[in-house]
N, C-alpha and C positions, 0 to 999 in steps of 0.2 A: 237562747240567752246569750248577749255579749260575752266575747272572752275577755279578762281584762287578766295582763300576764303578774305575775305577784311578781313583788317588789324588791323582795329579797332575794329573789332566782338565783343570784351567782354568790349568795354568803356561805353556800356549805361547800358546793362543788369544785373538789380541786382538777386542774388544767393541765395537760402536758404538753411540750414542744415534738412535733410531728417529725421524726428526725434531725437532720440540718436545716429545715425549712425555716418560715416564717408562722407557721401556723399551728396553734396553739387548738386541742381538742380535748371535750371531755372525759376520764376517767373512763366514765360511763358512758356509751353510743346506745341508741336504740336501734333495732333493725325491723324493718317491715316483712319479714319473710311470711311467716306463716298464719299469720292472727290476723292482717289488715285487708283484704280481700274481699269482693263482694258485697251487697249492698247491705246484706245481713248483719252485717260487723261493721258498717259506717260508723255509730254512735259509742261502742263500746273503742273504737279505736281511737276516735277522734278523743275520747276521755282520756285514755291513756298516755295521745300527743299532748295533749293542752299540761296533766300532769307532770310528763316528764319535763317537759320547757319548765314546768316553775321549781323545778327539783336544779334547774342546772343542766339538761341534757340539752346542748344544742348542735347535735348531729345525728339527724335521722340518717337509714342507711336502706336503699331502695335495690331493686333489678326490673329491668323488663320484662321480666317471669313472675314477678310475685304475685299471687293470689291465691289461690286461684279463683276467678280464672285468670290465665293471664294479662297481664296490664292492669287488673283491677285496684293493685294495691296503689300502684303508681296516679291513678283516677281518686283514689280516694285521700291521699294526701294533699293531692293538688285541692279537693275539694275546702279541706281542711286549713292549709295557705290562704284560701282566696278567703275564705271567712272567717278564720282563727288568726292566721299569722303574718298577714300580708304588711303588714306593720313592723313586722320581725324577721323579715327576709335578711337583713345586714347582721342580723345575730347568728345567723343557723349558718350549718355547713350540710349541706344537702347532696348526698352522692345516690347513684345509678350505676348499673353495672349491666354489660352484654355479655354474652359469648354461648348460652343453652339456647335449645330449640324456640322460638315463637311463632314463629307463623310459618304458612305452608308453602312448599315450593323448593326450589334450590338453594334462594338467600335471606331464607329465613329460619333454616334450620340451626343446626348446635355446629359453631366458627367463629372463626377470627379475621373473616375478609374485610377488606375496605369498607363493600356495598353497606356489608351487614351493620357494621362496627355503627357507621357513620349515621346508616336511616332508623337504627338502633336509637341510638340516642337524640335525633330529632324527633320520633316517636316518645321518647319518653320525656322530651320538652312539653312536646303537647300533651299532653296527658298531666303533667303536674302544671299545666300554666306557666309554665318557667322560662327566661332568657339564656338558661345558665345553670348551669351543677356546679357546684364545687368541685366535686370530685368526680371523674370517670372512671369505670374498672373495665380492663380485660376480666373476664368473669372467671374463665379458665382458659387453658394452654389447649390449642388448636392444632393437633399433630399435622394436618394436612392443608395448612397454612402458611408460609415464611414467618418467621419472627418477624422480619423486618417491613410484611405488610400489615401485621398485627399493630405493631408500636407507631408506625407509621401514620394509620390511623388516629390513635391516640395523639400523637403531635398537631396532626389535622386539625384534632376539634379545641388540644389546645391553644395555636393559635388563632386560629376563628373564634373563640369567645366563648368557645361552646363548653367549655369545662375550665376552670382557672386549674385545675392539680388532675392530675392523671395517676393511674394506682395499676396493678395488677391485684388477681387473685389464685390460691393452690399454684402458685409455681413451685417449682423446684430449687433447690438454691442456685444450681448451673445456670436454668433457664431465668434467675432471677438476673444473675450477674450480665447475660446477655442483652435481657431486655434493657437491664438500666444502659451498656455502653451502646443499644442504637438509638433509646433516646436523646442520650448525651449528647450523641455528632447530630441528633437536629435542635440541638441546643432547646431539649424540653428535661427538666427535671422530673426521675419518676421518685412521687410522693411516698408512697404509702403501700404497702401489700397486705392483704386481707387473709389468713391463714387462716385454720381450726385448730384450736387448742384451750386445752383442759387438762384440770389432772389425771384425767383418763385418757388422754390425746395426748402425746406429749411431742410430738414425731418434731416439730423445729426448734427442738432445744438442739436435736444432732448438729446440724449445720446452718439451719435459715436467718436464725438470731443473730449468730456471728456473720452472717454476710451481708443482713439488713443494717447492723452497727457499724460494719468497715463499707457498704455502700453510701451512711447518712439516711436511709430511706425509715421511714415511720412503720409501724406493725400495729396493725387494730385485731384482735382476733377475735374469730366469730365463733360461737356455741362453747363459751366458754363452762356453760352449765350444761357441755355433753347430752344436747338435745333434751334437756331436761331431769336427765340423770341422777343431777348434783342439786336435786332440790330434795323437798319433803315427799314430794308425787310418791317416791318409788320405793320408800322406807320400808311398805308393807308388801312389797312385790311391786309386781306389771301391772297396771291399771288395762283391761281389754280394748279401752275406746284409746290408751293413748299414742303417741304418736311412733314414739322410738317401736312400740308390740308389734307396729304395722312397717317396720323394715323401711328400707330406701335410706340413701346417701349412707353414713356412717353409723347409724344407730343399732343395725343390725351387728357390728363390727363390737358394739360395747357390749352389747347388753346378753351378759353371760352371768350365772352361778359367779364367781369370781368378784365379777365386779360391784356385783349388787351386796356381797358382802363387804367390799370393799367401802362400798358406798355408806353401810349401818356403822362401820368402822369411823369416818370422817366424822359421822354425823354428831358419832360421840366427840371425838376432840372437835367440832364446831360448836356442841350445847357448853363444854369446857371452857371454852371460849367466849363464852357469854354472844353467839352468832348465830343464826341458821346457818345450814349447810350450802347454801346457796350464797348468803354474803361473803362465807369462808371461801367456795369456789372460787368466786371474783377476785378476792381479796389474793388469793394465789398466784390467779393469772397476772396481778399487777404488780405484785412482789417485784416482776424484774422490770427495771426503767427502761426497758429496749423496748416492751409493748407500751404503744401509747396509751389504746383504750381499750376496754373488752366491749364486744359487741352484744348487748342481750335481748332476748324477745319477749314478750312478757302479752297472754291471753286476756289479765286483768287491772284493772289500776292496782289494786293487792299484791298479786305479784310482782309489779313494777317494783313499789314502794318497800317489798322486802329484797328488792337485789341492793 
C-alpha cells in the first residue's frame, strides 16, 4: 500500500534548537537499535517509521551495528526511504553512528581510526541509499586512538558532504571539552552529543550538561526509559524473555530490588498524574532545556504511540 504522509505531522510536535546551531529536532527522536533488524521485523518497523513521521518524529537515529545482525537495521531503513520516504528526505534528520566492532580484521573492530571511521560511514551510505546523514557520531571514546585522529575524521566527512553535523557519544565531559576545541581549529562545529540518561541514570547532571550548555553543543539522550525500565513491562517484576533480565550494556547496572521499587513508586505519581510511567519518564528527561530530545525505541506502533 502507498504511504501517503498525514497532513497534520507537525501540529502537536514541539521542536528544539540543537544547541548554538541552526537546527531544530524533535522533542521525540526514534532510535533504530534494537527492534529494526532483520528481515523478520521489516514490516512491523517499517509501521512504526511511517507512524512516527506522521506523529512529528522527524529524526531517526541509526549505528553500523544495529540489528542484529549487523548492518541489518541500517538495510532496512534505507528500504523504507526508497519506498516510504524518499519524497521526505528534506524533512528528516537521519544520523549513523561508528566506533563498536563490525566486521572482521584489524579495521573493523571496536575504534576510532580514520580507516574505520570513514569506510564506516560509506558503508552505511550504501546500505540506507543515502548521499548524506545529517548527523555522524563517534559512537564511543577510543582509548587507543588519538583524539585528534578520531575528530579528524569526523571533519573529513564533514567537509566532503558526507555528514552536514558531526556528534559524539558516552564521552566524558574532559574528553568532550577536547573533542569540541580539535574540531573548532579545523573549523567544523561539533553538534550534538548523545549520552544515557534517565531517572535511574542520572550520571550527566554531575558535569556533562554544564559543559554541553558553556560549549553551545545539543544533548539528545538515549534509553531514557532505562532500557525499558520506566514503562509498564516491569510493574510486575522481570519479564524472562526481556531484554534488561538478559544483562549487557547498562541494564544489568539497573535492575536491582531497589529500583524496581523505585520504579512501582513513579508509577504511582505517573497514574497521579493522569500519564503512564513511561510518558512521565520522557517528560522528565526533557524538563531541562539543555536536552534537545530524548531518544526512544519502541518494539510496537503501541508502544511508540504511548511515549
Amino acid at each position: 500500500m502507498t504511504y501517503t504522509a498525514a497532513t497534520n505531522r507537525y501540529d502537536a510536535m514541539p521542536y528544539r534548537r540543537t544547541g548554538r546551531s541552526g537546527l531544530d529536532l524533535p522533542a521525540i527522536s526514534l532510535g533504530l537499535w534494537q527492534n529494526f533488524g532483520g528481515a523478520d521485523v521489516f514490516e512491523t518497523g517499517r509501521a512504526i517509521l511511517r507512524r512516527a513521521f506522521d506523529l512529528g518524529v522527524t529524526h531517526f537515529d541509526l549505528a553500523n551495528n544495529y540489528g542484529p545482525p549487523y548492518g541489518s537495521a541500517e538495510e532496512n531503513f534505507g528500504r523504507v526511504m526508497a519506498t516510504d520516504f524518499k519524497a521526505h528526505r528534506d524533512e528528516l534528520v537521519i544520523s549513523t553512528k561508528a566506533g563498536w566492532d563490525m566486521w572482521p580484521g584489524p579495521y573493523g573492530g571496536i575504534g576510532g581510526s580514520r580507516k574505520y571511521l570513514i569506510a564506516s560511514c560509506d558503508q552505511s551510505l550504501k546500505r540506507m541509499g543515502l548521499d548524506y546523514v545529517d548527523i555522524f557520531y563517534s559512537h564511543r571514546v577510543d582509548p587507543t586512538t588519538p583524539l585528534e585522529e578520531t575528530m579528524g575524521a569526523l571533519a573529513h566527512l564533514h567537509r566532503t558532504g558526507k555528514a552536514l553535523y558531526v556528534g559524539i557519544s558516552s564521552y566524558s565531559p574532559e574528553l568532550t571539552r577536547k573533542a569540541h576545541a580539535i574540531l573548532k581549529a579545523e573549523g567544523v562545529p561539533l553538534l550534538i552529543h548523545q549520552p544515557s540518561y534517565s531517572m535511574l541514570n542520572r550520571w550527566i547532571e554531575d558535569a556533562l550538561l554544564d559543559t554541553l550548555e558553556d560549549l553551545g553543543v545539543g544533548c539528545i539522550a538515549f534509553s531514557p526509559l532505562a532500557q525499558g525500565l520506566l514503562s509498564n513491562k516491569y510493574l510486575n517484576g522481570v519479564p524472562a524473555d526481556s531484554r534488561v533480565s538478559k544483562g549487557g550494556s547498562f541494564g544489568e547496572q539497573l535492575l536491582s530490588a531497589d529500583n524496581l521499587e523505585r520504579i512501582q513508586a513513579l508509577n504511582a505519581i505517573a497514574q497521579a498524574r493522569g500519564q503512564t510511567l513511561a510518558q512521565m519518564a520522557i517528560a522528565w528527561v526533557l524538563r531541562d532545556p539543555r536536552v534537545t530530545s530524548a531518544l526512544i525505541g519502541a518494539r510496537t506502533v503501541a508502544q511508540l504511540e504511548d511515549s
